[in-house]
C-alpha positions as CSV (number, residue, x, y, z in Angstrom):
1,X,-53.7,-21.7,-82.0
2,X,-50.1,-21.7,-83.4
3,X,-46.6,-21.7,-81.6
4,X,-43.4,-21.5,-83.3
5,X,-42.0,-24.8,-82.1
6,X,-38.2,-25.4,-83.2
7,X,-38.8,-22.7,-85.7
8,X,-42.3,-24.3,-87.0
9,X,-45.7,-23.4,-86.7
10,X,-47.7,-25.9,-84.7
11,X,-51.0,-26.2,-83.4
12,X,-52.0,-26.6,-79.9
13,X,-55.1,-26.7,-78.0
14,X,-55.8,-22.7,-76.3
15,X,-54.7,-22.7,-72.6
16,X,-52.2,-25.6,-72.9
17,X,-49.0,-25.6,-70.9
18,X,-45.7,-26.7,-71.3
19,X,-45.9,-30.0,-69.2
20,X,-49.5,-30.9,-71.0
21,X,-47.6,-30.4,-74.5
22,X,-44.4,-32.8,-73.6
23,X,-47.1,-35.3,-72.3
24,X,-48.9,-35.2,-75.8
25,X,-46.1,-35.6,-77.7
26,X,-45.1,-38.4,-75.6
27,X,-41.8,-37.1,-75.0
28,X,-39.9,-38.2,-71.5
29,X,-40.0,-35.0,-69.6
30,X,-36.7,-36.1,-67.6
31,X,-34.6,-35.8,-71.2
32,X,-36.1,-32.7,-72.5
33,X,-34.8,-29.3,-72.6
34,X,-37.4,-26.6,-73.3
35,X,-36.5,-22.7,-73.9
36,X,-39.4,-20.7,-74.1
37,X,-39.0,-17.1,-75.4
38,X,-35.5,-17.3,-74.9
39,X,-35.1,-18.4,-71.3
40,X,-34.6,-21.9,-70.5
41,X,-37.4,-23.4,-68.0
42,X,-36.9,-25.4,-64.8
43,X,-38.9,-28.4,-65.4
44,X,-41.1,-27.3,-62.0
45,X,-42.2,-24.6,-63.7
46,X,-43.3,-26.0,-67.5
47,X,-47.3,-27.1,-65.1
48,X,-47.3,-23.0,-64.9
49,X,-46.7,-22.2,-67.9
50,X,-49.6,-21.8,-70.6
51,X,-48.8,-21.3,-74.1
52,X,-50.1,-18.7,-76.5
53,X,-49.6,-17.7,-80.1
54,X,-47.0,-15.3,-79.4
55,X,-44.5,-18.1,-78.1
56,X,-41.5,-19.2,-79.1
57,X,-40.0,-22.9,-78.3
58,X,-36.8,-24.6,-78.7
59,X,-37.2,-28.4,-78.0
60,X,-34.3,-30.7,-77.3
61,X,-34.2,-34.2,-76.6
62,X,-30.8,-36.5,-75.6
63,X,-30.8,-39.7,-76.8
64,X,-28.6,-41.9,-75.1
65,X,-25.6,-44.4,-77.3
66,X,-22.1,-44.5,-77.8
């Protein structure tokens, strides 16, 4: 199944959520910003949430340095 993740198409496994999809992509869930079909989701909530092919995700990461 496809998402549109930061405006590309990217596979994911059916029935995976948010938190399972940070995880895989190894990214540290405490400096990541997710907005899923235009809202931005509480980090609480990203276990709850299950992706499907109609979604849309905006992925941001800070990156500490001066």
């Amino acid at each position: 199944m496809h998402v549109q993740i930061n405006g590309k198409a990217t596979e994911v496994e059916p029935g995976m959520t948010l938190a399972e999809f940070i995880a895989m992509k190894g990214l540290k869930p405490e400096s990541v910003v997710i907005e899923h079909n235009g809202t931005i989701l509480p980090r609480e909530r990203w276990r709850g949430v299950a992706l499907t092919s109609a979604d849309q995700l905006q992925i941001v990461s800070f990156v500490g340095g001066g």
